[in-house]
C-alpha positions as CSV (number, residue, x, y, z in Angstrom):
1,X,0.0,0.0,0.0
2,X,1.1,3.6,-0.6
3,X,2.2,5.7,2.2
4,X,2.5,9.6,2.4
5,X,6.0,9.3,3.4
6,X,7.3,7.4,0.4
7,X,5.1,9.8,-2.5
8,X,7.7,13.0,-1.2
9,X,10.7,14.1,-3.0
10,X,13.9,13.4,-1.4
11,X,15.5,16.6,-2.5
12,X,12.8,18.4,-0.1
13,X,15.0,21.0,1.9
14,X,14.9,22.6,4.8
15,X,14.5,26.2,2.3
16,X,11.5,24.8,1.3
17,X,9.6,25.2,4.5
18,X,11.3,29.0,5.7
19,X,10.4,30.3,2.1
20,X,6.9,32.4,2.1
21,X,4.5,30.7,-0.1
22,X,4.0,32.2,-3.7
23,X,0.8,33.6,-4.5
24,X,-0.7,32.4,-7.8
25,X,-3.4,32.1,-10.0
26,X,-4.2,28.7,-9.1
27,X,-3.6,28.2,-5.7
28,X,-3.4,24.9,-5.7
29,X,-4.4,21.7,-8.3
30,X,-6.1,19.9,-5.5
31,X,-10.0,21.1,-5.7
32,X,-11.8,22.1,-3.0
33,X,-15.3,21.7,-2.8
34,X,-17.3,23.9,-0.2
35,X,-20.7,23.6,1.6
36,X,-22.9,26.6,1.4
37,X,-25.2,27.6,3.9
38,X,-26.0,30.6,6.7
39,X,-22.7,31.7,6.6
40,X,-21.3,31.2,3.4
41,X,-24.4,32.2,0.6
42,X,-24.8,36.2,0.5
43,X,-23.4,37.3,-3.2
44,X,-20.1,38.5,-1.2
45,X,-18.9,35.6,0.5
46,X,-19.8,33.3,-2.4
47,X,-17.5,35.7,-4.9
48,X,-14.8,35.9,-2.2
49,X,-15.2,31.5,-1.2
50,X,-14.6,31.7,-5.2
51,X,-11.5,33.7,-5.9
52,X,-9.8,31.8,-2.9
53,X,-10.3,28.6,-4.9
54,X,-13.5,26.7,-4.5
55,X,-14.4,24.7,-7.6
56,X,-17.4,22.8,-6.6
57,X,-20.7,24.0,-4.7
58,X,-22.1,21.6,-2.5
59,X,-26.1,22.2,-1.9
60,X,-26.2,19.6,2.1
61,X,-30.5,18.8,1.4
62,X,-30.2,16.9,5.3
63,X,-31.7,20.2,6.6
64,X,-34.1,23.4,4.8
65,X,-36.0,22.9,1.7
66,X,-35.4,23.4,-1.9
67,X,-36.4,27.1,-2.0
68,X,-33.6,28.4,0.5
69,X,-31.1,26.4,-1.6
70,X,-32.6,27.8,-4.7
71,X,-31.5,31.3,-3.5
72,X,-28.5,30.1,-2.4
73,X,-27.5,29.1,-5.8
74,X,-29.4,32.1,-7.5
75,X,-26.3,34.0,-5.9
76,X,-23.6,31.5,-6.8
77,X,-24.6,31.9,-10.3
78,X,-24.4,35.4,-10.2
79,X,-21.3,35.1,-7.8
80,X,-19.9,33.5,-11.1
81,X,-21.1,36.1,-13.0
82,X,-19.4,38.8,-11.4
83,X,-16.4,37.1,-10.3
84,X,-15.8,34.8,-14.3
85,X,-15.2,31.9,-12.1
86,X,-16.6,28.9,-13.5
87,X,-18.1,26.6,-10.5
88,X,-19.8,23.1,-10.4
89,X,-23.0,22.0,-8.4
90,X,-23.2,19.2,-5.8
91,X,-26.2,17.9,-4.4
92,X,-26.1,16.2,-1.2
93,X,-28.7,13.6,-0.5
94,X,-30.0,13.1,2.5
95,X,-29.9,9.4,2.8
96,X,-31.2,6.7,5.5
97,X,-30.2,10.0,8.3
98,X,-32.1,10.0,11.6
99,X,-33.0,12.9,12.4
100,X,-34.1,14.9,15.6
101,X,-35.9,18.3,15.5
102,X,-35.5,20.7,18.4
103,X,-38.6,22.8,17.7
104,X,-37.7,25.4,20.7
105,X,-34.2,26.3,19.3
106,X,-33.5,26.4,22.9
107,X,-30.0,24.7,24.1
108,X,-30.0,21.7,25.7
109,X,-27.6,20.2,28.5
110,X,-26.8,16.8,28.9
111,X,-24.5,15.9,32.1
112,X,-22.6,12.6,32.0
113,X,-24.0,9.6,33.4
114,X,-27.5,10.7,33.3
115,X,-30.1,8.4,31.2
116,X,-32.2,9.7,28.3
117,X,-34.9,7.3,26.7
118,X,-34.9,7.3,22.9
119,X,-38.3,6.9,21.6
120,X,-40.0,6.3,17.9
121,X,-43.2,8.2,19.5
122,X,-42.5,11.5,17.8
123,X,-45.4,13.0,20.4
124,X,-43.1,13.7,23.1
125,X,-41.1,16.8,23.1
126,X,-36.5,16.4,22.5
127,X,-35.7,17.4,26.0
128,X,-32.4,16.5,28.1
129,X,-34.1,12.7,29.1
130,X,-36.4,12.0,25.9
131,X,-35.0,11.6,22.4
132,X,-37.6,11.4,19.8
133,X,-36.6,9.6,16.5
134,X,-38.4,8.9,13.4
135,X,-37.6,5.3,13.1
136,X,-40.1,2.1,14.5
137,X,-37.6,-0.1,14.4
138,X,-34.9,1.7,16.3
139,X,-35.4,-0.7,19.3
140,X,-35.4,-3.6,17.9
141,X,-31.9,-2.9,15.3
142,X,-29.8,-2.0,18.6
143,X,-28.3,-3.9,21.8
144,X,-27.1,-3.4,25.1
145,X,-23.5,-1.8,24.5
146,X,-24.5,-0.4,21.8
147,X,-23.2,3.4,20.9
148,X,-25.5,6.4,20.3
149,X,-24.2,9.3,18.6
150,X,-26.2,13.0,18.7
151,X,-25.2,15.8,17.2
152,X,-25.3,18.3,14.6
153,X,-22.6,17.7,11.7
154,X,-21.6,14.6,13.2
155,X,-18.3,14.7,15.5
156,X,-15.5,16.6,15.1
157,X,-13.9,14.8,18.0
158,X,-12.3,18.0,20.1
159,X,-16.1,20.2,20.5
160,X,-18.7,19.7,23.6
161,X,-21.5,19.5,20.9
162,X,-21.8,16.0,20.2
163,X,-23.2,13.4,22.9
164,X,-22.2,9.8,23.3
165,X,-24.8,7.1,24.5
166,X,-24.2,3.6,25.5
167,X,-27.6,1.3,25.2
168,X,-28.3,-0.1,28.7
169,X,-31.8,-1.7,27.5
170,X,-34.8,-1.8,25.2
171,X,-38.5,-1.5,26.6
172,X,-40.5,-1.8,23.5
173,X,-40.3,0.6,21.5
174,X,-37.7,2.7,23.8
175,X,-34.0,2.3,24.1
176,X,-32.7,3.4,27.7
177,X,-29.7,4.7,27.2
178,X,-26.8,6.8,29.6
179,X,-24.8,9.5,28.5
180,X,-21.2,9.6,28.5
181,X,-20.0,12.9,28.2
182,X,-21.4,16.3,29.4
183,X,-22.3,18.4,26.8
184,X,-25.0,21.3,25.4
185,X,-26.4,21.0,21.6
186,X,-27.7,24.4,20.2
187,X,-29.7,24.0,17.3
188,X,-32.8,23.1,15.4
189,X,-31.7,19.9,13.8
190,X,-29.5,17.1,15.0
191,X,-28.6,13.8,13.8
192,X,-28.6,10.7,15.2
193,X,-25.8,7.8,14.7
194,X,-25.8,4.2,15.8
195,X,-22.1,3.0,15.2
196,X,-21.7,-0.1,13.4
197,X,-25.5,-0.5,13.2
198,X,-27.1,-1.1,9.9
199,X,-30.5,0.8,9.8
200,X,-32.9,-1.1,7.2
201,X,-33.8,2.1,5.1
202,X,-33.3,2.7,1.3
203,X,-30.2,4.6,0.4
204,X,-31.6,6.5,-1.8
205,X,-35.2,7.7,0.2
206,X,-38.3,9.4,-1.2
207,X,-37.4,12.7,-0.5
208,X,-34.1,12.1,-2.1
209,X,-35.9,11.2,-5.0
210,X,-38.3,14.6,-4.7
211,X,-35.4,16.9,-4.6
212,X,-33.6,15.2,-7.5
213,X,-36.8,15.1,-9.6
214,X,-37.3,18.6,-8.5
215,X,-34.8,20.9,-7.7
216,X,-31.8,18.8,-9.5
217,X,-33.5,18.8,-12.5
218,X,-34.4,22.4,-12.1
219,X,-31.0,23.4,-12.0
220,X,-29.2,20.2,-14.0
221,X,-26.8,19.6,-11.7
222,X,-23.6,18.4,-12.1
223,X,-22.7,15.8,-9.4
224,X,-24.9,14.0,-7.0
225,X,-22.9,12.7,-3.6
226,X,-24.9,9.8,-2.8
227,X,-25.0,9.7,1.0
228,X,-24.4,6.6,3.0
229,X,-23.3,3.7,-0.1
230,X,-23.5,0.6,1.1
231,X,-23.1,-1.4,-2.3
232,X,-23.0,-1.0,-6.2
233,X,-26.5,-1.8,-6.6
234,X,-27.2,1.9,-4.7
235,X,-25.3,3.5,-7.0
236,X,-27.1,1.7,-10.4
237,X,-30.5,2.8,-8.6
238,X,-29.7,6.3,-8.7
239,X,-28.3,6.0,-12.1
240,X,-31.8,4.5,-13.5
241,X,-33.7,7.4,-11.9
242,X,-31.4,9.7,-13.1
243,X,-32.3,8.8,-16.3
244,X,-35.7,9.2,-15.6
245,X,-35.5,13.0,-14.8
246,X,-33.2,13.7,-18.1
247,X,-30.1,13.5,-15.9
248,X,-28.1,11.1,-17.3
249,X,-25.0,13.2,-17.8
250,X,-24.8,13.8,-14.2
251,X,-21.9,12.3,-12.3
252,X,-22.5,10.1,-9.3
253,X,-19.9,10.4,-6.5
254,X,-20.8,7.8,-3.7
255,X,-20.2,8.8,-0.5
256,X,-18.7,5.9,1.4
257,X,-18.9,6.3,5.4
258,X,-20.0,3.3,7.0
259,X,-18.4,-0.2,7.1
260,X,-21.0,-1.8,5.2
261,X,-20.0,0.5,2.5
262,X,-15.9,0.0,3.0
263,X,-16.4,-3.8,2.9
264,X,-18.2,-3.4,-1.0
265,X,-15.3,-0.4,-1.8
266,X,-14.0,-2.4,-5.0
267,X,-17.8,-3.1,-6.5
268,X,-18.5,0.3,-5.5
269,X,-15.8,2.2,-7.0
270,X,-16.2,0.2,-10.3
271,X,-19.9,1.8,-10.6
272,X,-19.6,5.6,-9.4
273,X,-18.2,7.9,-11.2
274,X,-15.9,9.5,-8.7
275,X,-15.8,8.5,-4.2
276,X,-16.0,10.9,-1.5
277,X,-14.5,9.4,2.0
278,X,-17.1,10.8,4.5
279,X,-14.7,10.5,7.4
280,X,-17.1,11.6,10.0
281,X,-19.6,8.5,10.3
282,X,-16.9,6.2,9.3
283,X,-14.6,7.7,11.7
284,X,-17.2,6.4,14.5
285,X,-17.5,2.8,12.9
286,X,-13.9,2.1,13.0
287,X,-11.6,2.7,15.3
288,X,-9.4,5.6,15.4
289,X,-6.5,3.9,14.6
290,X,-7.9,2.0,11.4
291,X,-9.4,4.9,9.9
292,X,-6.1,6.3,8.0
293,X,-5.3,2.9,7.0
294,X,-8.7,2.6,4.7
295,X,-8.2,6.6,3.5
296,X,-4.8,5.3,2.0
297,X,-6.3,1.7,0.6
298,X,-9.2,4.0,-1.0
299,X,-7.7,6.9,-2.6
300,X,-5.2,4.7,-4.0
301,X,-7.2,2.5,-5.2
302,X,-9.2,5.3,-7.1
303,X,-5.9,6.3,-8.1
304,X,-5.3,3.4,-10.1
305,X,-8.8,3.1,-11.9
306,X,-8.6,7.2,-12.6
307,X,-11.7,8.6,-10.4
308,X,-11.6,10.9,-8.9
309,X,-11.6,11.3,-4.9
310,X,-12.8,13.4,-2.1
311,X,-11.9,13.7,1.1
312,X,-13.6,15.2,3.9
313,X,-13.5,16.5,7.7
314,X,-10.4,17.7,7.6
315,X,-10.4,21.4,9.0
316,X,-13.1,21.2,11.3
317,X,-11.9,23.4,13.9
318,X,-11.9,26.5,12.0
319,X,-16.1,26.3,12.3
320,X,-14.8,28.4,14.9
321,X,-11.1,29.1,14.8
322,X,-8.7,31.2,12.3
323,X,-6.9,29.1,12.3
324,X,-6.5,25.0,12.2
325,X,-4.6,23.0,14.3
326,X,-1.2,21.4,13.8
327,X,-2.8,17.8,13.3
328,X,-5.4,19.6,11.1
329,X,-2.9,21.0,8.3
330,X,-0.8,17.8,8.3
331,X,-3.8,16.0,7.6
332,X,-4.7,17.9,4.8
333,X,-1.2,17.5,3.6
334,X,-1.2,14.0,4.0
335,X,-4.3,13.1,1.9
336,X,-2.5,15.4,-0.8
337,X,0.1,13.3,-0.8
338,X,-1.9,10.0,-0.6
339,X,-3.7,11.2,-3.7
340,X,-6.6,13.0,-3.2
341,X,-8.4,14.9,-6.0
342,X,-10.3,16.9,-3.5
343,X,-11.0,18.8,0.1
344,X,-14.6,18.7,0.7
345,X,-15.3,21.2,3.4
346,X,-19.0,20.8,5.1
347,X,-19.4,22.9,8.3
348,X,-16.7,24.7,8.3
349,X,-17.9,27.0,5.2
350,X,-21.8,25.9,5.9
351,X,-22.0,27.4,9.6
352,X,-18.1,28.4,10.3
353,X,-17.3,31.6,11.2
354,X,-14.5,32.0,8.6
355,X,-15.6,30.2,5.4
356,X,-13.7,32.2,2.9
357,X,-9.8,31.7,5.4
358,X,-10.9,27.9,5.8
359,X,-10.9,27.7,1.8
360,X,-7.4,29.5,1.2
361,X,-5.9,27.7,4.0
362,X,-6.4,24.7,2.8
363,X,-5.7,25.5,-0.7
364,X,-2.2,27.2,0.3
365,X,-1.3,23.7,2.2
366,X,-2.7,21.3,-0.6
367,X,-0.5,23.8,-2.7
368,X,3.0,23.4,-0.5
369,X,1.9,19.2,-0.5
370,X,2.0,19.4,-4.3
371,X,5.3,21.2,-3.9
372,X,7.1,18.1,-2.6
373,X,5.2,15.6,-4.6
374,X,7.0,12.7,-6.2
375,X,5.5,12.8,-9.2
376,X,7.7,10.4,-10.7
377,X,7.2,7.5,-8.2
378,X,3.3,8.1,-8.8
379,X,3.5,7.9,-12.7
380,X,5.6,4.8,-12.4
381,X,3.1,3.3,-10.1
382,X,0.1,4.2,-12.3
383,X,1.7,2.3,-15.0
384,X,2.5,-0.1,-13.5
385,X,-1.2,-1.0,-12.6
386,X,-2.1,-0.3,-16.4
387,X,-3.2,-3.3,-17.7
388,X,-0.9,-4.5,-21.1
389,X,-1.4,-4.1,-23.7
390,X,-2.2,-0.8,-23.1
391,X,-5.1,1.1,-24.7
392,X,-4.3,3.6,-27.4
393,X,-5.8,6.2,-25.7
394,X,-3.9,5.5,-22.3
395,X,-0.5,5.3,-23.9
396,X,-1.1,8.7,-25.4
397,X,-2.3,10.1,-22.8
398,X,0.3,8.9,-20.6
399,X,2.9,10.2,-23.3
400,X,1.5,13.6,-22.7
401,X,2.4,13.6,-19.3
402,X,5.7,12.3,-19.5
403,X,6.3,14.4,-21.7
404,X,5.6,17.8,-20.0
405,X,8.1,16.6,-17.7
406,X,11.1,16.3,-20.4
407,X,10.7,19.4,-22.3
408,X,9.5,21.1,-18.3
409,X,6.3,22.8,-19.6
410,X,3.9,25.3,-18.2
411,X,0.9,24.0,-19.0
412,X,-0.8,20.8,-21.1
413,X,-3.8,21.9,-23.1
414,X,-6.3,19.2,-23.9
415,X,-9.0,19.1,-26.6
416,X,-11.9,17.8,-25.3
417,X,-15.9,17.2,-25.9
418,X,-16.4,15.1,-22.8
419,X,-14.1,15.5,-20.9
420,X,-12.5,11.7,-20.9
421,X,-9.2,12.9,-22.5
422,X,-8.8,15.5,-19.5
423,X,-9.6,12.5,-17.1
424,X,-6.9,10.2,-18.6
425,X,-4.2,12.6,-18.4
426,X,-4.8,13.8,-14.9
427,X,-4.8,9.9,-13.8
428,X,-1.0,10.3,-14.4
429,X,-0.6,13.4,-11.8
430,X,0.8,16.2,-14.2
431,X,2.9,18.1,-12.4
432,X,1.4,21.5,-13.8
433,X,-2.3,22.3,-14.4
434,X,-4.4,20.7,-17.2
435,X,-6.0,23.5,-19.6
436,X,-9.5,21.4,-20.8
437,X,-10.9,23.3,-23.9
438,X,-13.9,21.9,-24.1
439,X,-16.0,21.8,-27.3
440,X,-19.7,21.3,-28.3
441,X,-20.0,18.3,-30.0
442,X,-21.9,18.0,-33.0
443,X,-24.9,15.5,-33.3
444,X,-27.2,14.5,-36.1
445,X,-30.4,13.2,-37.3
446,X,-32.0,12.8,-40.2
447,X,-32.9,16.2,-41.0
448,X,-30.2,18.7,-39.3
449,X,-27.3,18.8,-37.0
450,X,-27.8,20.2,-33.6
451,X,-25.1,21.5,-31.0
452,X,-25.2,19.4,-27.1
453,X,-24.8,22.8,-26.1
454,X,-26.1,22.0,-22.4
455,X,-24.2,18.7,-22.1
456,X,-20.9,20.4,-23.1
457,X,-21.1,23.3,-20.6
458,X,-22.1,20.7,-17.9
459,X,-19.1,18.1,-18.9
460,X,-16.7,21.4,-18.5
461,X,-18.1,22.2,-15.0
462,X,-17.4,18.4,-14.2
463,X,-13.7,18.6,-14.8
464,X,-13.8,20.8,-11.9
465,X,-14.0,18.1,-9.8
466,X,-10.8,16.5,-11.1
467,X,-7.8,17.7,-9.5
468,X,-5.5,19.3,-11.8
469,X,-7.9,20.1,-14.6
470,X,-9.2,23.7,-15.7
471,X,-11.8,24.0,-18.4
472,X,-11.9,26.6,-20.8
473,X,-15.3,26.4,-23.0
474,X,-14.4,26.4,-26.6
475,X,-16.5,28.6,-29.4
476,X,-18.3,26.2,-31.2
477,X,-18.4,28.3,-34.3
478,X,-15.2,26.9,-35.3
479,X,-16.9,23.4,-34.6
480,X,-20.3,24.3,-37.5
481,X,-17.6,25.7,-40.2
482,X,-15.6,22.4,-40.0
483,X,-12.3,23.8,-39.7
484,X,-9.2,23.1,-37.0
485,X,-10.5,23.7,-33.8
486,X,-6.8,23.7,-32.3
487,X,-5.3,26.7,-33.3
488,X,-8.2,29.1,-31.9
489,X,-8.2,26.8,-29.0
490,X,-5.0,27.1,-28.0
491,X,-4.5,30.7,-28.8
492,X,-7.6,31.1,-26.1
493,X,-5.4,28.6,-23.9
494,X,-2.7,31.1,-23.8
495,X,-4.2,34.3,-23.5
496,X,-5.8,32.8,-20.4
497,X,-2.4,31.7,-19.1
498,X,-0.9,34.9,-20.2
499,X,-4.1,37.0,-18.1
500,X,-3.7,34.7,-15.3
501,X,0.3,34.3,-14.9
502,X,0.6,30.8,-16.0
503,X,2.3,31.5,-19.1
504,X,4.9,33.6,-20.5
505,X,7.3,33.7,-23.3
506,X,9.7,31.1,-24.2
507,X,7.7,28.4,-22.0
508,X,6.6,25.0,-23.5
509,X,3.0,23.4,-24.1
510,X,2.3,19.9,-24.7
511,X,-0.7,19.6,-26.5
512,X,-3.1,16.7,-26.7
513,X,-5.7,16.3,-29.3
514,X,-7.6,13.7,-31.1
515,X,-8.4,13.7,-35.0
516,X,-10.7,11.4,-36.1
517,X,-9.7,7.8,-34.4
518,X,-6.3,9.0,-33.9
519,X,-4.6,11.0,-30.9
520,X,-1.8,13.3,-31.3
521,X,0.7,14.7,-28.6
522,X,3.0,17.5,-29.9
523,X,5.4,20.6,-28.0
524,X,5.1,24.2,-29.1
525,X,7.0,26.9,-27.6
526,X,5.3,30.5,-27.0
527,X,7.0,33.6,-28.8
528,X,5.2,36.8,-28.4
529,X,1.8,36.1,-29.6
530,X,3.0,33.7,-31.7
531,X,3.2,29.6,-31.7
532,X,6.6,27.9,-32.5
């Protein structure tokens, strides 16, 4: 198995870490994806959350309904607008989540080694000793020794916000539990975890299905993280209903966070289209000492098969701190190095008090991780897994890569329709950032030919969700007249790296492009405003 340590340069000095960080452009090619909510969705925040480098938008549908995230992204799109910052759209679902309302909003204490019933009779009020939940069957699913988990955004581990119960016994349909830590929950809504216990509800609920059918097709998102996947046949649901609602283009990331789910990984990872780690609930299952040892299996196991991968709960301090702790910024560093296309920040942009520092501080330590990367030893392990003979397309794309690193180019520039291209090369962890021009691509029938003018703008947001790659949508003019898309597209390549500081003159760009059935890789070296 891969280990952080081994993926660092050796020639890493002791310069490295006493010289200030360098502003740039792209602050780093890790993506990070961040939650919006109460503190993070005013027109403001959202443009400043986007200039400090978040790439995805995720829309969390366990709490408020469809019209308060509708305004939320009303603003992100004109966030976008103002700020010409392409970003992609997550939906969240909700899952099998118990839930527990607090309809006073009042806080509630709990003092440690005190008993609280939990009930399914949702007529009794959520006080310190009664814990209504909307599940019949909770008493008969747990046992004495059980654990009980309440809280709102599950966990962090260091907060007094989060109660642990241990079951003492069942009385029909109440479980009698005693409370293990002191602690007071503020809030409206809380959730409600029982470690290691499988609860026998679909993955993909009704109301999942109601705000996909409704607000996702509204707004045609681009990914759907598919809370709490316990096997492949979750994921091929939600891809049949997809279809359904005219979203088949939408990617599926599946949100693995139980054991159930880790013991189907493989079968998993073979159906969705990309994996987020949800650390929090799986980081209850196992114990603490297991949990880095599955992070490193999964994200290089993604690694190999060239999906991407998210990881989450990583800064979850800064909900209310500046800054994050020691442990905090070397784990963000560490799943950098293990391979991660992705931060996913949930309440600590969603609630936090400093949303838009949380975003650049992870993005300037994902940017100093990439900094000592080896990216040799992870191209000559990719390879290695590549099965032989190896497909055209792979052994071009992989060619492009090395490439960049032989004639030390700026930038690779990618001609793309969907986006698969992009995806190939940044399996192979170029060292520099991945220009996508993505193009319309041209469809017939038997009386004219149309543009996929929707599907292309959606397949460029995607990319955003791969780390490394940044699309550029190409004009499809070029694409009705018939003639060479590359030379426009790559002069638009590099006046964007020019505007942006990636490019100057005299710096090299390899150049992948397919023609027809064939894929070509070639160098050219910018002069002025001219190609060499």
């Amino acid at each position: 198995m891969q280990g952080g340590q081994l993926i660092v340069e050796e020639n890493t000095k002791l310069l490295s870490v006493l010289t200030p960080s360098k502003p740039s452009y792209i602050q780093s090619l890790t993506k990070i994806i961040g939650t919006l909510g109460p503190n993070s969705r005013s027109i403001e925040v959202i443009e400043a959350c986007l200039k400090a480098g978040m790439s995805v938008a995720r829309f969390d549908f366990s709490w408020l309904d469809g019209d308060y995230h509708q305004e939320t992204l009303e603003n992100l799109r004109m966030a976008m607008k103002n700020t010409r910052k392409l970003c992609a759209i997550m939906l969240d679902t909700t899952g099998p989540e118990l839930q527990v309302c607090n309809k006073t909003g009042n806080p509630i204490d709990f003092k440690a080694d005190s008993h609280i019933t939990v009930t399914s009779d949702l007529s009794k009020e959520f006080c310190a000793e009664v814990l209504p939940v909307d599940y019949a069957d909770l008493a008969k699913m747990v046992r004495k020794g059980d654990t009980v988990y309440l809280g709102q955004h599950l966990f962090t581990g260091h907060e007094t916000t989060s109660v642990w119960l241990e079951v003492l016994e069942t009385k029909g349909q109440d479980v009698i539990c005693l409370v293990k830590n002191s602690a007071t929950l503020a809030g409206s809504m809380f959730t409600v975890y029982v470690s290691n216990v499988p609860i026998n509800l679909p993955t993909l609920t009704e109301h999942d299905k109601q705000v996909i059918s409704k607000w996702g097709s509204r707004n045609n998102v681009d990914f759907i993280s598919l809370s709490y996947t316990c096997h492949a046949e979750d994921v091929k649901e939600l891809r049949d209903f997809l279809k359904k609602q005219n979203l088949s283009e939408t990617q599926i990331y599946a949100k693995v966070e139980t054991v159930e789910g880790m013991k189907h990984f493989d079968e998993i990872l073979q159906e969705a289209d990309g994996i987020i780690f949800g650390r929090g609930n799986l980081g209850i299952d196992l114990p603490p000492e297991k949990v880095f040892l599955f992070q490193k299996y999964a994200v290089n196991k993604c690694n190999i098969v060239g999906k991407p991968v998210v990881i989450t709960r990583v800064v979850d301090s800064m909900t209310g701190n500046l800054r994050p702790t020691r442990a905090e910024a070397t784990d963000v560093a560490n799943a950098v190095l293990d391979g991660a296309d992705g931060i996913m920040l949930g309440a600590e942009t969603l609630r936090g008090l400093y949303p838009v520092e949380s975003i650049k501080i992870v993005g300037k330590i994902c940017a100093e991780a990439e900094n000592v990367y080896n990216y040799t030893l992870n191209f000559k392990r990719i390879i290695r897994h590549v099965e032989e003979p190896m497909s055209y397309a792979e052994s071009v794309a992989s060619s492009a890569v090395r490439s960049a690193v032989k004639v030390n180019a700026a930038i690779i520039v990618v001609f793309t329709s969907s986006g698969r291209a992009a995806r190939l090369i940044a399996k192979y962890r170029p060292h520099v950032p991945v220009v996508a021009i993505v193009t319309p691509r041209l469809q017939a029938n038997s009386l004219k030919w149309t543009f996929s003018g929707a599907a292309f703008m959606k397949q460029a947001r995607q990319l955003l969700g791969v780390r490394g790659v940044y699309p550029i949508l190409g004009s499809p003019d070029n694409v009705a007249s018939g003639s060479s898309i590359e030379e426009p597209g790559l002069r638009l390549a590099i006046e964007h790296g020019r505007s942006v500081g990636l490019l100057k003159s005299s710096d090299r760009i390899v150049v992948f492009q397919k023609i027809g059935d064939s894929a070509v890789v070639k160098i050219v070296e910018v002069q002025g405003q001219l190609l060499v």
